[in-house]
C-alpha positions as a Markdown table, in Angstrom:
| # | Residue | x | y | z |
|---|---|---|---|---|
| 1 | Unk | 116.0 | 95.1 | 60.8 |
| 2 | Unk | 115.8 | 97.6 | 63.6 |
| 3 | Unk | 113.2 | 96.2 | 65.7 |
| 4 | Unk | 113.2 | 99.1 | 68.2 |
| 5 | Unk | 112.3 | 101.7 | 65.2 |
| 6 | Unk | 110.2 | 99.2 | 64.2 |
| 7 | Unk | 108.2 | 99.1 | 67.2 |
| 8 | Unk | 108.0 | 102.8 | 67.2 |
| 9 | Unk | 106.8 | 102.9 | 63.7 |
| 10 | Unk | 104.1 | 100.5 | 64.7 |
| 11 | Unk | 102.9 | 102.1 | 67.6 |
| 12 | Unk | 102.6 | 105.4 | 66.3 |
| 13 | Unk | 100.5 | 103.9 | 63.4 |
| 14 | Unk | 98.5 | 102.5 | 65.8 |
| 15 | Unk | 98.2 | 105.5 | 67.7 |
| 16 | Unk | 97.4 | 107.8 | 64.4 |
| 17 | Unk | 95.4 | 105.0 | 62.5 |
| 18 | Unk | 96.9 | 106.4 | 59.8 |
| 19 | Unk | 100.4 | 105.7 | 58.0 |
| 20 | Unk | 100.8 | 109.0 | 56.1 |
| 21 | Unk | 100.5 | 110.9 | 59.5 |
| 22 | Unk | 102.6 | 108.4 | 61.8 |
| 23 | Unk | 105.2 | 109.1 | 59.0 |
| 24 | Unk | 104.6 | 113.1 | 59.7 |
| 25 | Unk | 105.3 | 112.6 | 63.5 |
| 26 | Unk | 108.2 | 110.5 | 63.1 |
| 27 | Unk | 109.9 | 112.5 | 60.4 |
| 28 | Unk | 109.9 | 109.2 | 58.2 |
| 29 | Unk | 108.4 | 108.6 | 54.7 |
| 30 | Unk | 105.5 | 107.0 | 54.6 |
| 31 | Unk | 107.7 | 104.2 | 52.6 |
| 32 | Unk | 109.9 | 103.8 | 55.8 |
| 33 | Unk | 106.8 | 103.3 | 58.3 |
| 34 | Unk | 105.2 | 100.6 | 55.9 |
| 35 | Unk | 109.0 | 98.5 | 55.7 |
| 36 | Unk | 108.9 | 98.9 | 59.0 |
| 37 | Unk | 105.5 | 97.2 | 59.9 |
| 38 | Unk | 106.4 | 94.8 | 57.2 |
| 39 | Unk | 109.0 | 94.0 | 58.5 |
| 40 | Unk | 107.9 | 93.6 | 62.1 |
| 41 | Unk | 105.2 | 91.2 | 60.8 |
| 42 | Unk | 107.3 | 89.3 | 59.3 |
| 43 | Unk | 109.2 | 88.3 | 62.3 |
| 44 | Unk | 106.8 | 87.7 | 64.5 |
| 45 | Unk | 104.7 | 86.0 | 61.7 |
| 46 | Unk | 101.5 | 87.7 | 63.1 |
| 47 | Unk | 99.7 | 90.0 | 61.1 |
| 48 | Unk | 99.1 | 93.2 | 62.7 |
| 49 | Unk | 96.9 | 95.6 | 61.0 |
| 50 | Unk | 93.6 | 95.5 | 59.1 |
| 51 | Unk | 94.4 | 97.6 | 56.1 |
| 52 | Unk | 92.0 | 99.9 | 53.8 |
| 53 | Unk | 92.1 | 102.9 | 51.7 |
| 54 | Unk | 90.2 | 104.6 | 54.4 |
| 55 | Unk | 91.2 | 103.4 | 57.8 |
| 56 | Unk | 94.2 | 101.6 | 59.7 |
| 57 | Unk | 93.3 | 99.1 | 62.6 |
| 58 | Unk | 94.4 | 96.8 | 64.5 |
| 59 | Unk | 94.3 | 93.1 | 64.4 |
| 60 | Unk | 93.3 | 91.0 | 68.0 |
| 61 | Unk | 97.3 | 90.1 | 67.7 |
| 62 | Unk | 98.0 | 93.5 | 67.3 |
| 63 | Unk | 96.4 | 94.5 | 69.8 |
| 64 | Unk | 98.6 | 92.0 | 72.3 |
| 65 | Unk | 101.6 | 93.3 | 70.3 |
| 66 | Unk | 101.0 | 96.9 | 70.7 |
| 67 | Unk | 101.2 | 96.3 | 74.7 |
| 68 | Unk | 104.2 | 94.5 | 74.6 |
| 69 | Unk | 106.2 | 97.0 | 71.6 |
| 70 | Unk | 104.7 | 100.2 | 74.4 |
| 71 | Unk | 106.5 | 98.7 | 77.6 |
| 72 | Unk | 109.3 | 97.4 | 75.6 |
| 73 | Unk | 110.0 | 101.5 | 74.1 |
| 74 | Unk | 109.3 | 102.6 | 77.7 |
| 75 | Unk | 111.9 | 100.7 | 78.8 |
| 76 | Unk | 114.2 | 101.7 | 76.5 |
| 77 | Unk | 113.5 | 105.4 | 76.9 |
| 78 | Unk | 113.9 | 104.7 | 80.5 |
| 79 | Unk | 117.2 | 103.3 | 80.3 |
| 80 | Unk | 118.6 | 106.1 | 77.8 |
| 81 | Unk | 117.1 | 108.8 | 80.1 |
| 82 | Unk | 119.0 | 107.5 | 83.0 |
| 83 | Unk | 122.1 | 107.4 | 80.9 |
| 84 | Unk | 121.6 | 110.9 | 79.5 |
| 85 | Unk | 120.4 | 112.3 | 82.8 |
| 86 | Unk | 123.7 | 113.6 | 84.0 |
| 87 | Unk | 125.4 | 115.5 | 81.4 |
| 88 | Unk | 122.8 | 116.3 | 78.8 |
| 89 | Unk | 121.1 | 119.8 | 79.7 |
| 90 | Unk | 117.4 | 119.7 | 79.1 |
| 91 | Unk | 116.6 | 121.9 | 76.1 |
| 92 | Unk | 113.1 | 122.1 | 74.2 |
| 93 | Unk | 109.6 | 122.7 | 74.3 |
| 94 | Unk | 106.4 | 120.6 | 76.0 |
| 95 | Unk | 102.9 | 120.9 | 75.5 |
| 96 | Unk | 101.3 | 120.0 | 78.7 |
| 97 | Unk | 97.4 | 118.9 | 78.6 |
| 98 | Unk | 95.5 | 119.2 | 82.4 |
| 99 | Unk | 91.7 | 120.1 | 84.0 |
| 100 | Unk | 92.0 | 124.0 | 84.2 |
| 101 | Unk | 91.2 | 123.6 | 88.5 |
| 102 | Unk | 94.5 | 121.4 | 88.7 |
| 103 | Unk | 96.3 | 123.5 | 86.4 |
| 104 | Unk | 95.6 | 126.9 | 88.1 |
| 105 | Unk | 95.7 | 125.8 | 91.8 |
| 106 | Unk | 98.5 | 123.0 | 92.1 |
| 107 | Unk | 99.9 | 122.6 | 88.4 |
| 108 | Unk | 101.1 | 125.8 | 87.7 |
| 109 | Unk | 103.6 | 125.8 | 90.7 |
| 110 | Unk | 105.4 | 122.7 | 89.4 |
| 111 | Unk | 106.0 | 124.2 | 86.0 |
| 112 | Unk | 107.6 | 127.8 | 87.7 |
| 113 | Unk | 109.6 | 125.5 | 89.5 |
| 114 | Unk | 111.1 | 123.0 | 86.6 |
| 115 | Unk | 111.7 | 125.8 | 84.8 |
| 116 | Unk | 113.7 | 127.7 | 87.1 |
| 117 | Unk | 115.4 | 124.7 | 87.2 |
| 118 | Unk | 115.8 | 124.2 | 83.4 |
| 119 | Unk | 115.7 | 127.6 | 82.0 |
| 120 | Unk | 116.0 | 126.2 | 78.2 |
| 121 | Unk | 113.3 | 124.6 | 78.4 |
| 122 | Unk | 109.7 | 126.6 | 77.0 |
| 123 | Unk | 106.2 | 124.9 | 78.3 |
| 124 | Unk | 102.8 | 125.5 | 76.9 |
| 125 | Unk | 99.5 | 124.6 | 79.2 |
| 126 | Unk | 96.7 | 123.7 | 77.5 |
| 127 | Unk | 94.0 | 123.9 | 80.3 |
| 128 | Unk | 90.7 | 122.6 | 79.8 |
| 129 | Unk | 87.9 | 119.8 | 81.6 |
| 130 | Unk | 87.9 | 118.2 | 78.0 |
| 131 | Unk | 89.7 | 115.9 | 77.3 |
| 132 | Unk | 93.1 | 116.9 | 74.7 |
| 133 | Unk | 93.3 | 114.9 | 72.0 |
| 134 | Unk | 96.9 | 113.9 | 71.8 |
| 135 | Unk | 97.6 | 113.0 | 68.7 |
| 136 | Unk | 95.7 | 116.1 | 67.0 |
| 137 | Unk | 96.5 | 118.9 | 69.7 |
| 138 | Unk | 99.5 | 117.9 | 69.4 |
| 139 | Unk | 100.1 | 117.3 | 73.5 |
| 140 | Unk | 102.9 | 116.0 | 75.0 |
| 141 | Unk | 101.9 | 114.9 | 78.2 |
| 142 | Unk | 97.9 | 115.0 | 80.0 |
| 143 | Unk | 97.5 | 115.2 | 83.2 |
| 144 | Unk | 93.7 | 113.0 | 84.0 |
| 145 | Unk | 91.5 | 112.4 | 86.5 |
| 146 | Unk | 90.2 | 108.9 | 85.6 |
| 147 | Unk | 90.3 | 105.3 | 87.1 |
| 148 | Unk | 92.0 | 103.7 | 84.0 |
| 149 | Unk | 93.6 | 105.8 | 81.5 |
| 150 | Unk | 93.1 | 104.5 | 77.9 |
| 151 | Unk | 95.1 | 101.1 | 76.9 |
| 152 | Unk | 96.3 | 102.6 | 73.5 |
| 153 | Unk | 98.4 | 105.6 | 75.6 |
| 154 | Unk | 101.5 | 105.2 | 78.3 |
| 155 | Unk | 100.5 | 106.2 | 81.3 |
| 156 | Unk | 102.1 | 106.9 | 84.8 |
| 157 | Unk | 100.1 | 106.8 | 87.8 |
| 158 | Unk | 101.3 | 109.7 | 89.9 |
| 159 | Unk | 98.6 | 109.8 | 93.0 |
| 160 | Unk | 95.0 | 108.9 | 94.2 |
| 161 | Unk | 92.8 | 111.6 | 94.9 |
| 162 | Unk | 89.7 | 111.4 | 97.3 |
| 163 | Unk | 87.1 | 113.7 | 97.2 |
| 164 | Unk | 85.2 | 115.8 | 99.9 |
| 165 | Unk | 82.1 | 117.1 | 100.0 |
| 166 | Unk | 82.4 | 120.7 | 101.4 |
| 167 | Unk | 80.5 | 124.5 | 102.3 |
| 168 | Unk | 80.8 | 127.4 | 103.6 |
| 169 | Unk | 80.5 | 128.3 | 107.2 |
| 170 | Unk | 77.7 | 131.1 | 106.0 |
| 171 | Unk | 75.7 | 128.8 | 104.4 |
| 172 | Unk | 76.0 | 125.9 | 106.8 |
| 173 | Unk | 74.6 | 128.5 | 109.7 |
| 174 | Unk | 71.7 | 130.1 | 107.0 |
| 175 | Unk | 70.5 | 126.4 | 105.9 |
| 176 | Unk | 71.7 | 124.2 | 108.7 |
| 177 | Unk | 74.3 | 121.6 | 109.3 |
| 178 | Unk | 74.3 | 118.6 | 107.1 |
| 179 | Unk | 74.1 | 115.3 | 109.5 |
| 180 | Unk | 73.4 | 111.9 | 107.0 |
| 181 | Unk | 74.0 | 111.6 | 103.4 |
| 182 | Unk | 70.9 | 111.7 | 102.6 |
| 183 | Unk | 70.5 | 115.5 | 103.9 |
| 184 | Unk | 71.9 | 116.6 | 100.8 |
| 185 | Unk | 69.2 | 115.9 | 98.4 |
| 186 | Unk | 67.8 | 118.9 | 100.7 |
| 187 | Unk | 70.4 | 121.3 | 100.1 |
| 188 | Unk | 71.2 | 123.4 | 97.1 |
| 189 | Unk | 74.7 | 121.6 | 95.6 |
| 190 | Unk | 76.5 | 122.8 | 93.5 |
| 191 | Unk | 78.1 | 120.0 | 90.7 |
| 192 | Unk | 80.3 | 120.2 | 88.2 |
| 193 | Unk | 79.3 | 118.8 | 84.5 |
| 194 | Unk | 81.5 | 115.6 | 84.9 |
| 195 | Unk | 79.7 | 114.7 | 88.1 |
| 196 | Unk | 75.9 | 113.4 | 87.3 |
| 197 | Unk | 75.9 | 111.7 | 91.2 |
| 198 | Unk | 77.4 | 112.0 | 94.4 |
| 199 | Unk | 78.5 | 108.7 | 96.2 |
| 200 | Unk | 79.3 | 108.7 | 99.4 |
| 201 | Unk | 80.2 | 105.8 | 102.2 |
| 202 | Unk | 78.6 | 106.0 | 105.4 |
| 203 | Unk | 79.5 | 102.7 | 107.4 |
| 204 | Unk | 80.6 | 100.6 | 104.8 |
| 205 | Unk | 77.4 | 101.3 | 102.7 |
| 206 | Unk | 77.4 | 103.3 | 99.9 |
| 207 | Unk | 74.6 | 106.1 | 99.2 |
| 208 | Unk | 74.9 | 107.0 | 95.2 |
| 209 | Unk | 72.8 | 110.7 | 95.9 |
| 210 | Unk | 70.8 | 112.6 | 92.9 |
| 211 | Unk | 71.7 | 115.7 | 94.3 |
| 212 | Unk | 70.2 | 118.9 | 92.5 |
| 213 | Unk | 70.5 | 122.4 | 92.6 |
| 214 | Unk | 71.2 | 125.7 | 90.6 |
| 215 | Unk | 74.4 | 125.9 | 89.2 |
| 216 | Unk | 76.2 | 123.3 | 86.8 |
| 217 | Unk | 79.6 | 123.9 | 85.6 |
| 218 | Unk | 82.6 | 122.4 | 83.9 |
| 219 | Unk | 85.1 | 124.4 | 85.8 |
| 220 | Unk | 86.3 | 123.8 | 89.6 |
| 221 | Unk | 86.8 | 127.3 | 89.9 |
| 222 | Unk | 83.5 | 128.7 | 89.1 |
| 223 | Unk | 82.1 | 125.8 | 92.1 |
| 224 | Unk | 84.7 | 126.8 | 94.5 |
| 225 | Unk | 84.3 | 130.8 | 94.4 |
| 226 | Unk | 80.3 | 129.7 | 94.4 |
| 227 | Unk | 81.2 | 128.0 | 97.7 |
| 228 | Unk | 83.4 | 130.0 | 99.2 |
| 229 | Unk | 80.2 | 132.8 | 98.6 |
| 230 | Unk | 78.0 | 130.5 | 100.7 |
| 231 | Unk | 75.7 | 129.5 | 97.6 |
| 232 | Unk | 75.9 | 126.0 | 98.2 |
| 233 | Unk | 77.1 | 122.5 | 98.9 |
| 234 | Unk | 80.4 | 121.4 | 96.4 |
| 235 | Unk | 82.2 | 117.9 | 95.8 |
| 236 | Unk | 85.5 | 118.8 | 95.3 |
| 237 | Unk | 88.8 | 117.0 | 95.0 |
| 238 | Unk | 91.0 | 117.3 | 98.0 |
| 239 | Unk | 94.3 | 118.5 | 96.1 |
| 240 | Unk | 91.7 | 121.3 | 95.6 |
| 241 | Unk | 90.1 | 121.4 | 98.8 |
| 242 | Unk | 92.0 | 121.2 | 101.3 |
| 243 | Unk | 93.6 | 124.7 | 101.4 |
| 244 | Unk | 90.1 | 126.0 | 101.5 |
| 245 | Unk | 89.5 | 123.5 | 104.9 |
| 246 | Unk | 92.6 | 124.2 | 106.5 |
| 247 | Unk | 91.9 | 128.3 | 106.3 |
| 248 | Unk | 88.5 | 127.5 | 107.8 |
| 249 | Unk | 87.1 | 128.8 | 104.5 |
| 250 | Unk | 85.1 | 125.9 | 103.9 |
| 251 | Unk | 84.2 | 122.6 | 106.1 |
| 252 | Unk | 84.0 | 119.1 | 105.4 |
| 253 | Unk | 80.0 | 118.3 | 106.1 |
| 254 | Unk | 79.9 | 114.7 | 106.5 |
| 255 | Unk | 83.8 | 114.2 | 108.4 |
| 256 | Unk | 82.9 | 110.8 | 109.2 |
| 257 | Unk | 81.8 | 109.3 | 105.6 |
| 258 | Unk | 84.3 | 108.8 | 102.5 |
| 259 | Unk | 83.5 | 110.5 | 99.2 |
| 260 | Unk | 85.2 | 108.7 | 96.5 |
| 261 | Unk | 87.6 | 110.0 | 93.6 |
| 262 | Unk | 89.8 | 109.3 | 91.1 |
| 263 | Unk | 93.6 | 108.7 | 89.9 |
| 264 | Unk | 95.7 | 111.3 | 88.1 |
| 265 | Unk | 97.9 | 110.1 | 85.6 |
| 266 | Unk | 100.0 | 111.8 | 83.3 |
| 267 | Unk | 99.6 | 109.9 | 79.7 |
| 268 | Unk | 101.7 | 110.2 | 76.8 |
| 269 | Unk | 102.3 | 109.1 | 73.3 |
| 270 | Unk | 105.5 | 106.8 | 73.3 |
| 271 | Unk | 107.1 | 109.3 | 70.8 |
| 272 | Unk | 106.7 | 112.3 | 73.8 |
| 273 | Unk | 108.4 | 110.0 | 75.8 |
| 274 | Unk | 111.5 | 109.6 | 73.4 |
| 275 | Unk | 112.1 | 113.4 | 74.4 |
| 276 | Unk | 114.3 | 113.8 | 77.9 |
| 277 | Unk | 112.5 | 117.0 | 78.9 |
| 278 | Unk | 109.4 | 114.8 | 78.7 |
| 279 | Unk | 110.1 | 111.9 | 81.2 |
| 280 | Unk | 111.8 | 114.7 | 83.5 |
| 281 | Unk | 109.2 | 116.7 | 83.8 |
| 282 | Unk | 107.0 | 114.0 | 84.3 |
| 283 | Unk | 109.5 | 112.5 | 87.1 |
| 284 | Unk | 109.6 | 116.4 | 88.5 |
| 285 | Unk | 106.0 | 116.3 | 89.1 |
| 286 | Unk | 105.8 | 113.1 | 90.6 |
| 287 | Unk | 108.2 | 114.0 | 92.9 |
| 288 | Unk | 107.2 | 117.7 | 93.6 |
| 289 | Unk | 103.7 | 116.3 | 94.7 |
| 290 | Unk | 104.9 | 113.5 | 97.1 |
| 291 | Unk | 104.5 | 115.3 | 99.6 |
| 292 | Unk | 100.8 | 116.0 | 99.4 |
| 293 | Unk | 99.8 | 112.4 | 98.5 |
| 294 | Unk | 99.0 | 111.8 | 102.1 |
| 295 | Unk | 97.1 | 114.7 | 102.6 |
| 296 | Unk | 94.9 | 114.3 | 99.2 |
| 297 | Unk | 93.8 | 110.9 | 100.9 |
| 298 | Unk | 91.3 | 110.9 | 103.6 |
């Protein structure tokens, strides 16, 4: 028994929640992928999956196992990337999943840059504020803003990003400076379509704001140029703020109070992470962005 394909097999059905198209990803027959849970049933003498014509799910134990079989394949791909890392030249193609706002402004820079680095190497962004469906869109690595990523995907943590709550010089001067939380429910702000309240800490007290005004969107960029025009108040993330502040462009209303955001992670299908070009680009990024991880904390 192989137990390493095994575990693959397993956790791509799991993944899937289907046999016939875990066998498709894996270039195995669907023949193989059964032997193979069989098999990995048998020795741990746990049942796995809850079988039916229609559907594939897991069992409570499979559920414990698919943790264990996704660190164990991490591992392992860890351990053959480091052995492969210096004389195998990274060759193939990445589908890369990420918020368009990250992907434009910060994301974008990272890719020039790897691939300067590996010219044989071809990447396709998929930018959107929807969340990619892996399995389906077919993406090799996602790059989300969330404070736990989902326990059926990988995930690598790769920084903590606050938020700041931010306008324009113009409109600060037409509508007046912004002095307590509270002030904001009296200003126009402007909020993306992920963002139904503002919190914000003000000596160790939170203030969770219904803020309101006349533009909704699901893209950072519309909000930002909106901003920048003096046409309102914007919660933005600082990765994408803080050029903006620096420049004088925009200014952080309430300096003394703590707005806060989420994690990025990058999160992956364990069979992305059998490729090379995958866990170095993931590794790239991570270390590309060190840098600004203090500065994306306030």
């Amino acid at each position: 028994m192989d137990k390493i394909s095994a575990m693959r097999s397993f956790v791509e059905v799991a993944s899937c929640g289907s046999f016939t198209q875990a066998a498709e990803q894996l270039g195995l027959s669907r023949l193989q992928v059964s032997r193979h849970i069989k098999d990995l049933e048998q020795w741990l003498a746990l049942r796995l999956l809850h079988r039916t014509t229609r559907q594939v799910s897991l069992t409570l134990q499979g559920e414990e196992t698919l943790h264990y079989c996704q660190r164990i394949l991490s591992e392992v791909a860890a351990m053959e990337s480091r052995a492969n890392s210096h004389n195998t030249e990274l060759v193939g193609s990445i589908r890369i999943a990420s918020p368009i706002g990250l992907g434009q402004q910060k994301l974008y820079d990272v890719v020039e840059a790897f691939c300067r680095l590996h010219p044989q190497v071809n990447i396709q962004l998929l930018l959107s504020d929807n969340l990619s469906q892996l399995v389906n869109d077919r993406v090799d690595i996602a790059l989300r803003y969330t404070h736990q990523p989902d326990d059926s995907l990988i995930a690598r943590r790769l920084m903590h990003i606050d938020n700041v709550i931010c306008a324009s010089p113009d409109y600060l001067a037409q509508h007046g400076a912004i002095l307590a939380p509270h002030d904001l429910l009296q200003h126009n702000c402007l909020r993306h379509s992920s963002q139904q309240h503002w919190e914000v800490i003000a000596n160790s007290q939170s203030h969770l704001l219904d803020v309101k005004g006349n533009l909704q969107a699901n893209d950072m960029g519309v909000l930002i140029n909106a901003a920048l025009r003096g046409n309102g108040v914007v919660c933005l993330p600082t990765d994408l703020a803080n050029n903006y502040l620096e420049q004088g462009e925009l200014i952080d209303v309430l300096p003394h109070t703590s707005t806060p955001g989420k994690t990025l992670w990058a999160v992956y299908l364990s069979r992305s992470y059998q490729q090379n070009v995958v866990r170095a680009f993931i590794d790239f990024t991570a270390n590309a962005w060190q840098d600004d991880i203090d500065k994306w904390q306030r």
